[in-house]
C-alpha positions as CSV (number, residue, x, y, z in Angstrom):
1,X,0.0,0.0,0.0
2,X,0.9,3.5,-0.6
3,X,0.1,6.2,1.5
4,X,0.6,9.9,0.5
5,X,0.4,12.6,3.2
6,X,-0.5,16.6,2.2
7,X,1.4,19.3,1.4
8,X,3.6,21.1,4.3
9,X,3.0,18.1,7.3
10,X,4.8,18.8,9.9
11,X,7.4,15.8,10.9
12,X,5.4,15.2,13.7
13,X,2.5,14.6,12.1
14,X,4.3,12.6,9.3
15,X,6.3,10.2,12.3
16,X,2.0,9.8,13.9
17,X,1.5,8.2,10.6
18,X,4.6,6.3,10.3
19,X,4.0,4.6,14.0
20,X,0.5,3.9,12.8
21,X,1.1,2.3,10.3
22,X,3.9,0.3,12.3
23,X,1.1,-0.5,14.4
24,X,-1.1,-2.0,11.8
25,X,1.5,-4.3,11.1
26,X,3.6,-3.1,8.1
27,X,6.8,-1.8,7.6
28,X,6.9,1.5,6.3
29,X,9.2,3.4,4.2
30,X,9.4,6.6,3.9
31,X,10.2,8.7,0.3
32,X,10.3,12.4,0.1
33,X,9.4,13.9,-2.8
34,X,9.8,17.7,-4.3
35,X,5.7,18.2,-3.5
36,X,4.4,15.2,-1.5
37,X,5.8,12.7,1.0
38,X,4.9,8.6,0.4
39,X,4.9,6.4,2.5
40,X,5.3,2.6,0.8
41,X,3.5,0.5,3.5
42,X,5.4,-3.1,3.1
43,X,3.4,-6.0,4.5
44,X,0.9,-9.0,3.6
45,X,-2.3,-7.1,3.4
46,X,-4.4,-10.4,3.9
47,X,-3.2,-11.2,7.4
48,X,-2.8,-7.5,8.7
49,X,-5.2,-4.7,9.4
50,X,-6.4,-2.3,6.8
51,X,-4.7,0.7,6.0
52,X,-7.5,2.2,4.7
53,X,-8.5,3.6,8.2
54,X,-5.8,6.1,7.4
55,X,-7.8,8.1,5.4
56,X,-9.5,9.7,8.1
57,X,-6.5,11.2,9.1
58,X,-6.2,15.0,8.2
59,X,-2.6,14.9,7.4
60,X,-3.5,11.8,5.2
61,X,-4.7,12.2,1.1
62,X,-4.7,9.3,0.1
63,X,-4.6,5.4,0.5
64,X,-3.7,3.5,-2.5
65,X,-3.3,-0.5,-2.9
66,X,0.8,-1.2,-5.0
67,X,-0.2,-4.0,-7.6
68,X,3.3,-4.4,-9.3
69,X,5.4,-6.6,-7.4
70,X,8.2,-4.0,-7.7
71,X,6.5,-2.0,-4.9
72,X,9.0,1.0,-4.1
73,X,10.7,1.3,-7.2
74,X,7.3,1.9,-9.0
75,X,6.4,4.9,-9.9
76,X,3.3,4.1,-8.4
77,X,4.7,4.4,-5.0
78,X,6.4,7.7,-6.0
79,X,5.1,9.4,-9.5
80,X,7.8,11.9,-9.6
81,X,11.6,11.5,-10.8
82,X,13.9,10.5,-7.4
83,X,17.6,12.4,-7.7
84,X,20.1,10.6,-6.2
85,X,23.3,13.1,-4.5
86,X,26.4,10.8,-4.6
87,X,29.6,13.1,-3.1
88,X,27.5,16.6,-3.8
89,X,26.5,15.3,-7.5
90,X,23.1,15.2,-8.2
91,X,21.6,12.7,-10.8
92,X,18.4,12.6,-11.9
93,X,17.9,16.1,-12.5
94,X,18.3,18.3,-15.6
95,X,21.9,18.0,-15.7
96,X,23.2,14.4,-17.1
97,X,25.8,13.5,-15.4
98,X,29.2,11.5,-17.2
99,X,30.8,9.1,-15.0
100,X,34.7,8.9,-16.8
101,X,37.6,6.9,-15.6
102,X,39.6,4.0,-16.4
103,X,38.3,0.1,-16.3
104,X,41.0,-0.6,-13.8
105,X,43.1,1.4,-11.5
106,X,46.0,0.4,-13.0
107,X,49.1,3.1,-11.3
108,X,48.6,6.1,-9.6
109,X,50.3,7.7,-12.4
110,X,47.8,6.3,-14.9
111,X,44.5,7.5,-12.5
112,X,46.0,10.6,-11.6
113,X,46.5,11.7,-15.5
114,X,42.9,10.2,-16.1
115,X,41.0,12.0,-13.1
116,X,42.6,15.7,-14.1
117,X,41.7,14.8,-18.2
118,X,38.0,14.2,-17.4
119,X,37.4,16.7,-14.7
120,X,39.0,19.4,-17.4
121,X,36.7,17.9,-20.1
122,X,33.9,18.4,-17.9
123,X,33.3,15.0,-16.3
124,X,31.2,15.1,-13.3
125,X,32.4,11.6,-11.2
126,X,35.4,9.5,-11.2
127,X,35.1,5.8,-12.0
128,X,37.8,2.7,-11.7
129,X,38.1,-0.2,-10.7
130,X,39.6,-1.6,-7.4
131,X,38.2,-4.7,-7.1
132,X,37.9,-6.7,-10.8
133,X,35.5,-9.6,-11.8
134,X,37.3,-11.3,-14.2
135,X,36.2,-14.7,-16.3
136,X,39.9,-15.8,-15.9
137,X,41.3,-16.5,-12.7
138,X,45.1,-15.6,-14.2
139,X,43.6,-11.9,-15.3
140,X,44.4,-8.9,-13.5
141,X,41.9,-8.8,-10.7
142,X,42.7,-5.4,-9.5
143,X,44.7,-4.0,-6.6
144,X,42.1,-4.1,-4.4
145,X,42.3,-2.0,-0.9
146,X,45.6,-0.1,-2.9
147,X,43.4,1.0,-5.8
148,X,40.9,2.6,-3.2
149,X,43.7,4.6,-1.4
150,X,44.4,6.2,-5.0
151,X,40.9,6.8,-5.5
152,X,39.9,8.7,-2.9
153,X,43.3,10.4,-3.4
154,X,42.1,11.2,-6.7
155,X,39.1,12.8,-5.3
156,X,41.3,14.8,-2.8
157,X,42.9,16.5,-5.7
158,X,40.2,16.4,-8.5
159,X,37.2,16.9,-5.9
160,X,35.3,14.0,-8.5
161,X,33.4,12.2,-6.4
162,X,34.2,8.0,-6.7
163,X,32.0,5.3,-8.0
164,X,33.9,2.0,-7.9
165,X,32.6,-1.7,-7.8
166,X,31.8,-3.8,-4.6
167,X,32.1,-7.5,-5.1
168,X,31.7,-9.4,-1.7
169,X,29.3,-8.7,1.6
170,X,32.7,-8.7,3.7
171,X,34.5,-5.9,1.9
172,X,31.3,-3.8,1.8
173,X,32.2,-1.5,4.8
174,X,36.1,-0.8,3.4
175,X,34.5,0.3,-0.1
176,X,32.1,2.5,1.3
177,X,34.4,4.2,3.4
178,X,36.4,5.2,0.4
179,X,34.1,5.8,-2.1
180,X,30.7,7.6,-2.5
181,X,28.6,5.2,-5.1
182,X,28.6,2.0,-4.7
183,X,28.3,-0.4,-8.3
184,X,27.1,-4.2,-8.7
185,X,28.1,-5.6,-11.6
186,X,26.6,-7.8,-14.1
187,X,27.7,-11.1,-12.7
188,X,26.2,-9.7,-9.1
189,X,22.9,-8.1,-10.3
190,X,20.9,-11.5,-8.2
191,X,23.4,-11.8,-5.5
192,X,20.7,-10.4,-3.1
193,X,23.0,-10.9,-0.2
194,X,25.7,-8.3,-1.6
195,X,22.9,-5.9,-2.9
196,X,21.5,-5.8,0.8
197,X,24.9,-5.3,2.3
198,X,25.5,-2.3,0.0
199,X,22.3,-1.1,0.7
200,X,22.7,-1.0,4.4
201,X,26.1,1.0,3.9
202,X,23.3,3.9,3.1
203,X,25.8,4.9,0.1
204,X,23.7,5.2,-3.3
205,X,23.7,1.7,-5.1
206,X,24.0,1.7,-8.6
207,X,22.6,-1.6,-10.1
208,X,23.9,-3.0,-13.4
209,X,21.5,-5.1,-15.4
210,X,22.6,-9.1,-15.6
211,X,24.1,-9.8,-19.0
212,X,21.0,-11.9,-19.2
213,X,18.4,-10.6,-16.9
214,X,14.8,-9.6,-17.9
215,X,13.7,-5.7,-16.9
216,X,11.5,-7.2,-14.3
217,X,14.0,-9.6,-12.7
218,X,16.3,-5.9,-12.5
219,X,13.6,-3.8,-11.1
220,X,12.9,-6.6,-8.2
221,X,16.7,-6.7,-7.3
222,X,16.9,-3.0,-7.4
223,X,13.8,-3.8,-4.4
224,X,16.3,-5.1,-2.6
225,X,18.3,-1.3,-2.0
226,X,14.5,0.4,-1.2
227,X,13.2,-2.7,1.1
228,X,16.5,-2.2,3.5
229,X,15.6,1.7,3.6
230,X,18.0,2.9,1.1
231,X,16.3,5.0,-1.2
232,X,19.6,6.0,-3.0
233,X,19.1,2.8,-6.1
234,X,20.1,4.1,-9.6
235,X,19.9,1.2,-12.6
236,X,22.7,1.3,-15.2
237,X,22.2,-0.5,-18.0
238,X,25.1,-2.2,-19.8
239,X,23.9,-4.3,-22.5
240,X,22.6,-8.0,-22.7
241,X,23.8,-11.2,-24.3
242,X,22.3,-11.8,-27.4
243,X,23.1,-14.0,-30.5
244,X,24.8,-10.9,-31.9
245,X,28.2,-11.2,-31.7
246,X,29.7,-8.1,-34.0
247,X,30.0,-6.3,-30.6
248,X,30.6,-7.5,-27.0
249,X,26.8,-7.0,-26.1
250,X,23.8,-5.4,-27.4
251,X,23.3,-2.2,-25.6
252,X,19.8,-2.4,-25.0
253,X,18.3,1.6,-25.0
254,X,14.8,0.7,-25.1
255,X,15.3,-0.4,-21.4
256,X,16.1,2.8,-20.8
257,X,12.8,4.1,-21.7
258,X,11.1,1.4,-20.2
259,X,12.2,2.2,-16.7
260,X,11.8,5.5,-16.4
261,X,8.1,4.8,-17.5
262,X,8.1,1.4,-14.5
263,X,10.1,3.7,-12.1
264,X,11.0,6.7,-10.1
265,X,15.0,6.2,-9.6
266,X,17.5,7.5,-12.3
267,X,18.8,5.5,-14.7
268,X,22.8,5.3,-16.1
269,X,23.9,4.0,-19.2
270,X,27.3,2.6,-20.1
271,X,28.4,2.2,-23.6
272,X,31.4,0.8,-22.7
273,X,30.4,-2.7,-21.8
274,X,27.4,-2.5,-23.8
275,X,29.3,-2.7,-27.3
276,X,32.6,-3.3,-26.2
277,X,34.5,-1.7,-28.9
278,X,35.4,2.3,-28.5
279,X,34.7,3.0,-32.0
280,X,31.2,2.7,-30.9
281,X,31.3,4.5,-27.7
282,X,30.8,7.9,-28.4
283,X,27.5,6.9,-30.9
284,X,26.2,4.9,-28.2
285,X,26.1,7.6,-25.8
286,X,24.5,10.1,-27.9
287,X,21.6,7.8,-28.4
288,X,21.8,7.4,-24.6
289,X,21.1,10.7,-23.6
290,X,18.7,11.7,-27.0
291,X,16.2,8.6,-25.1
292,X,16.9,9.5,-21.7
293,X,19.5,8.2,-19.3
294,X,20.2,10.2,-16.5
295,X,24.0,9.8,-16.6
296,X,26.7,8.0,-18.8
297,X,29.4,5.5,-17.6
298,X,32.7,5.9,-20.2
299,X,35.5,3.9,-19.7
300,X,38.7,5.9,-20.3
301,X,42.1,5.8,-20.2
302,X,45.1,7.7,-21.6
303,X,47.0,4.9,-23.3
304,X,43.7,2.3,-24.1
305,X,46.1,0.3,-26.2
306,X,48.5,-0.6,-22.8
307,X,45.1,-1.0,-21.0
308,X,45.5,-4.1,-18.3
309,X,41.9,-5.1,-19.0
310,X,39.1,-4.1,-21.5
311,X,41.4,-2.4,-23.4
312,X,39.0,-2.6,-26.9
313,X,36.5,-0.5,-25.3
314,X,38.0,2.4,-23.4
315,X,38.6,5.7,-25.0
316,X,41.7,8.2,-25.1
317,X,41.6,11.4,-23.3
318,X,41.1,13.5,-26.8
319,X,38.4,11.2,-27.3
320,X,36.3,11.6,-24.2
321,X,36.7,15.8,-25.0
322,X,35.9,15.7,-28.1
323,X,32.9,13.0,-26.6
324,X,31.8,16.2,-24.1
325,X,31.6,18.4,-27.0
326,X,29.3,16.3,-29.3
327,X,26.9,15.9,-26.3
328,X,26.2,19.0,-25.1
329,X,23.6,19.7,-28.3
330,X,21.6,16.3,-28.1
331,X,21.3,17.2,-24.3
332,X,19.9,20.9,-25.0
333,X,17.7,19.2,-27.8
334,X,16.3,16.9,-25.0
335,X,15.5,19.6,-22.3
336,X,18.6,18.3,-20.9
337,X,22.5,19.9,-20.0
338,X,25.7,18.1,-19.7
């Protein structure tokens, strides 16, 4: 059930409701919005009592019964875009947001010349990799609590805020402390266990889309950040395995549309992993921002060709300027800035 409460409630009257509805049996979760507050109540509505008596309450206008099984993330729980503030950046607002940075944190040399390059080229967060999936057991897989240390020291000089991937429940807490986004990867996107430890950090989780996940199998895990009162969820979607095999994945844009009409929470796109292939990167994210992503994941790097891992799909430095450049238009042709 969803409850929305008036205009200008006071937070005592809003906490009156919130114990009520605690009392009724549900667990309630709160979501404030630019005009309204909701409240997503969260319980079997067959064994407890009915929230409808809450529409006698003056602070109370209206009751409304959740039918989709992705209850919070709906936008029938909240109708109007969420923003998500990761570090001081804001996404999901007018401004689309470009995540840059290199696959892997490969040097401090190599992050250092990165971070300056994309912050000058107008880059808005700092992404890298300490922590690496790889198929291979014998690929680089990172330099783990190292490749933190340089990214918040990136940060410290750059000021980019850092979104870097978290890969087991036990390293949650050490990630979080040095980075201000959390990311799930593709081969994580149903480990529900990981997704509720970064939720419970209460850093913003941004959930990639399974190489072969349906849009309803990624809305539900992204239920797993709102259900353990994290309302900070962002989706990225990186492409899907198909049959097609020209590029790495097929970057799937439509899915882009699709949830921002199923839900409230900004989506990312990343072209990177969605083709595979840099030629294709800059293309990708022009149609990404022309159908509506809230922000852009690029992989890039100053020497792509010495790269340590995805080294096909990461862009130079000139590149990823002359990328800012080309975007700005589409954005302003969208209602949009970059």
């Amino acid at each position: 059930m969803i409850v929305v409460l008036k205009n200008n409630v006071s937070p005592e009257e809003e906490n009156a409701v919130v114990e009520e509805i605690k009392k009724l049996g549900y667990q309630p979760h709160v979501m404030h919005g630019v005009a309204r507050t909701v409240i997503g109540a969260i319980g079997d509505e067959q064994s407890h009592r009915d929230l409808d008596v809450l529409n006698a309450w003056t602070q109370v206008e209206s009751v409304t019964p959740i039918q989709k099984r992705h209850k919070l993330v709906s936008r029938e729980a909240h109708p109007q875009n969420s923003t998500v503030n990761a570090g001081g950046v804001i996404v999901g607002g007018k401004k689309i947001q470009v995540m840059a940075g290199p696959c892997s944190v490969e040097s401090e040399e190599q992050l250092m010349k990165t971070a300056h390059a994309v912050k000058a080229a107008g880059a808005s967060m700092l992404r890298g990799g300490a922590f690496k999936p790889r198929t291979s057991p014998y690929e680089f897989q990172g330099l783990g609590e190292e490749g933190l240390k340089l990214l918040a020291k990136a940060r410290e000089e750059t000021g980019l805020p850092i979104v870097t991937e978290l890969l087991s429940q036990d390293q949650a807490e050490l990630v979080a402390e040095y980075s201000d986004m959390l990311q799930i990867g593709t081969r994580n996107a149903q480990n529900f266990q990981l997704i509720i430890a970064a939720a419970k950090t209460g850093k913003p989780v941004l959930l990639k889309r399974g190489m072969s996940m349906r849009i309803m199998e990624w809305l539900l895990a992204g239920e797993y950040v709102l259900a353990n009162c994290n309302p900070n969820l962002l989706f990225c979607e990186r492409g899907i395995r198909t049959f097609e095999d020209y590029t790495r994945n097929t970057l799937d844009l439509s899915a882009v549309a699709v949830v921002k009409a199923e839900s409230h929470c900004p989506i990312v796109v990343d072209p990177s992993q969605g083709c595979g292939k840099a030629s294709l990167v800059r293309s990708m994210c022009k149609g990404a921002v022309a159908v509506g992503a809230d922000a852009l994941l690029v992989e890039v790097h100053p020497n792509p060709t010495e790269a340590i891992s995805d080294a096909a799909q990461q862009i130079d430095l000139e590149g990823f300027a002359a990328l800012m450049d080309e975007l700005a238009p589409i954005a302003e042709s969208v209602g949009r800035e970059i």
